[in-house]
N, C-alpha and C positions, 0 to 999 in steps of 0.2 A: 919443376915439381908442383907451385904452388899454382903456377897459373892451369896446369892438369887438374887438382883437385875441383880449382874454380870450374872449368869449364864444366864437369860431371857433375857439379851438385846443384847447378844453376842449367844446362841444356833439357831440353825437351825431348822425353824419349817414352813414346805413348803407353810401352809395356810397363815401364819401372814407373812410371807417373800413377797411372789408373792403382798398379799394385802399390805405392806408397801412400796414396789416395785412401784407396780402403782400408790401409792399416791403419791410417788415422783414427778413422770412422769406427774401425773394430775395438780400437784402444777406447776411445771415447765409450761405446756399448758397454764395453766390460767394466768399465770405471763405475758406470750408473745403471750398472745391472740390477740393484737392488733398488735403486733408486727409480727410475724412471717407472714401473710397473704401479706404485706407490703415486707417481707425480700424476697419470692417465687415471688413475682410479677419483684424484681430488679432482680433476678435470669435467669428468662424469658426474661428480656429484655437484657440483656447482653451474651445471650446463642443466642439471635436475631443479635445483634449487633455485635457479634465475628464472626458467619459464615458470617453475607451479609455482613458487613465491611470491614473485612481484605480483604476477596475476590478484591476488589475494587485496594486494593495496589498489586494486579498480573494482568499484561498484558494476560493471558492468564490461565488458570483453566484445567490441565491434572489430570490425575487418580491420581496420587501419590501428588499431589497439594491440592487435593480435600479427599484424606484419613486423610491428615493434620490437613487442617483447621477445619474438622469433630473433628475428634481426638484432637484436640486440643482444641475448643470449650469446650467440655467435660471435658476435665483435669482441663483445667484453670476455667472453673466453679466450680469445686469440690473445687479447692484451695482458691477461693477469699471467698466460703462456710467457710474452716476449720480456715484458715491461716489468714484470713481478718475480715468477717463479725463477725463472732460466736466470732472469740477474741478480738474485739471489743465491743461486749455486755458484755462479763463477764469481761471484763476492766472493764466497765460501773458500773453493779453489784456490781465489789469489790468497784470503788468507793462509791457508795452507800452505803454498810454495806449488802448488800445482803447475799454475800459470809461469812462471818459472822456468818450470822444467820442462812444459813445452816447449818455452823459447829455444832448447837446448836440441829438440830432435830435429832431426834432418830432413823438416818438410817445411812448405814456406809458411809464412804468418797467415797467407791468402788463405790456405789449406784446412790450418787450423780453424779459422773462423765458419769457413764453407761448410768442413764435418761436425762442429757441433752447432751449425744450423739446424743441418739436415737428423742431426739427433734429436734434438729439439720439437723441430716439426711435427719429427713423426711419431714422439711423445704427445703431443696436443690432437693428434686426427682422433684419438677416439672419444675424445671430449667435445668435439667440432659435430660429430656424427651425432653423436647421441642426444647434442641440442639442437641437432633437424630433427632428429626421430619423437623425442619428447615435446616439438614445438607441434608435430605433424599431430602425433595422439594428442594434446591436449587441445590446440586451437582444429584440427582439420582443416590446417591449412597445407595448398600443395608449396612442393619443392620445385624449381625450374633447374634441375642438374645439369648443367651443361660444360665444354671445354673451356667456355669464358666465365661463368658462375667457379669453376674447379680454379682456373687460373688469377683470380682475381682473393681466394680463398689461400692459395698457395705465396703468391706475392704478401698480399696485407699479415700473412703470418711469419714470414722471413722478415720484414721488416721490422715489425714487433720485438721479436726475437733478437734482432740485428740493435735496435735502438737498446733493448734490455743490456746488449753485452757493453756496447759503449757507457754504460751508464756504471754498469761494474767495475769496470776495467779501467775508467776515470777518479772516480769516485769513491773515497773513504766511507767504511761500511756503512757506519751511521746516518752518513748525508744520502746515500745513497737508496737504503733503508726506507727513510722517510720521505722521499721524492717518489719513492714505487708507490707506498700507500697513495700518497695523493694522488698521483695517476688513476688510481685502483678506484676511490674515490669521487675521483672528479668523473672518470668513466661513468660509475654505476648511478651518481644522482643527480652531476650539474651537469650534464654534456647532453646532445638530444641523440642519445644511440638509441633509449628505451621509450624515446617520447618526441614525437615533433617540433621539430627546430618555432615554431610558431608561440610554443611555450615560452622562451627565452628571448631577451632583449636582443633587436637587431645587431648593437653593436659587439655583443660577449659573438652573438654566431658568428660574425664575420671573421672574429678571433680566432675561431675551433676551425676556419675553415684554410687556417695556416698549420693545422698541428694533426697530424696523421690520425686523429680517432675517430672523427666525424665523418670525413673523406673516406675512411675504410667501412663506415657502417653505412653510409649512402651507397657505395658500389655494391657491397652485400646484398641492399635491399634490392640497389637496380638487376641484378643477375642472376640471384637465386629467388626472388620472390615477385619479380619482374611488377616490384610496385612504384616503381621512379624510369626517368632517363638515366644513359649510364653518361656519365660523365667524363671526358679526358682530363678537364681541371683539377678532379679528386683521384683520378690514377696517378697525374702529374707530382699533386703532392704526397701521396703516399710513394712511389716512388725515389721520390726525392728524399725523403726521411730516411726509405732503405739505405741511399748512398751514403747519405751523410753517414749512421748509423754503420756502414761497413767501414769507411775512411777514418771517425772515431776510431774503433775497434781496432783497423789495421796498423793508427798511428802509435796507437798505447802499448802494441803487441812487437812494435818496431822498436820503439824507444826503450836507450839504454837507460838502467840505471844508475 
């Protein structure tokens, strides 16, 4: 009897997967139905406030000033998405008992993590969008939309996201807290997302070029603004942060207590 239960709740069966799949996802929606509408709207207004803002602290606005502060709108959006917001709810969550009680439903840990990615995500596109729209009318600068600019946009924000949850889901509220600021932080004024790496001492850059934010705001620029090479070294690392960042996640969501 026991080894029948094992077999049905652990085999692969495409209809009952996809349909447990989405219930996840549906639970997740309805849990942050009030929330997420709320979460896109600070999105938007801070993808408003990075382009016409910083702009304001340059005397003057040339091409490569104006790829930046684009480009960088965008990154730092995505971050304060993965890194800030989203791991601050599931702080929220564990405190609750939320987290919990997921442990308890009949979908894998994998499952959970994948649907409120994908919740996630697609809380942040319309904050993503409207810092190209507000970069295009302010700088008239063009977009290079494409399936490698969508995909490299799609990746660098699942990672985010992915590192945010590990950071929850480890991490007591407080420490946790104040590690997102600094993230938040070190994004917006010592990293070269909004300003050329040329700024900054060789050795801090070499640094940033271990840690997913600079590597995701280089690809940005290569792909959507097609003002660099694109690089495999800065896919590799960001990348690589997603996994760690899933394996984090997965090991905390495995672990008994």
């Amino acid at each position: 009897m026991v080894k029948k239960i094992h077999s049905t709740t652990l085999s692969f069966d495409p209809p009952n997967y996809i349909q447990r799949f989405t219930g996840v996802i549906w639970w997740s929606l309805v849990r942050h139905k009030y929330l997420l509408p709320t979460f896109s709207l600070v999105e938007i207004i801070l993808s408003i406030a990075i382009v016409y803002g910083l702009g304001l602290f340059l005397p003057s606005i040339g091409p490569q000033e104006a790829v930046y502060l684009s480009s960088g709108t965008i990154t730092i959006g995505i971050i304060a998405v993965g890194c800030v917001l989203a791991a601050q709810i599931i702080s929220t969550a564990k405190q609750d008992g939320i987290v919990n009680y997921q442990k308890t439903l009949p979908v894998s840990r994998g499952e959970i993590i994948i649907a409120d990615t994908i919740i996630w995500g697609v809380a942040a596109l319309p904050g993503i969008v409207m810092g190209g729209i507000a970069a295009v009318i302010r700088f008239k600068i063009h977009l290079y939309i494409s399936p490698t600019s969508i995909l490299v946009i799609i990746i660098s924000l699942a990672t985010m996201i992915l590192i945010g949850f590990s950071l929850a889901y480890w991490l007591p509220t407080n420490i946790m807290s104040l590690i997102t600021q600094v993230i938040m932080i070190g994004g917006l004024l010592f990293s070269p997302i909004t300003y050329p790496a040329s700024r900054i001492p060789d050795l801090l850059y070499a640094l940033y070029q271990f840690l997913p934010f600079v590597p995701t705001s280089d690809l940005i620029r290569a792909t959507l603004f097609k003002s660099s090479q694109f690089s495999w070294a800065d896919m590799f690392v960001v990348l690589s942060w997603g996994l760690i960042g899933y394996g984090l996640s997965l090991s905390a969501l495995s672990r008994k207590e």
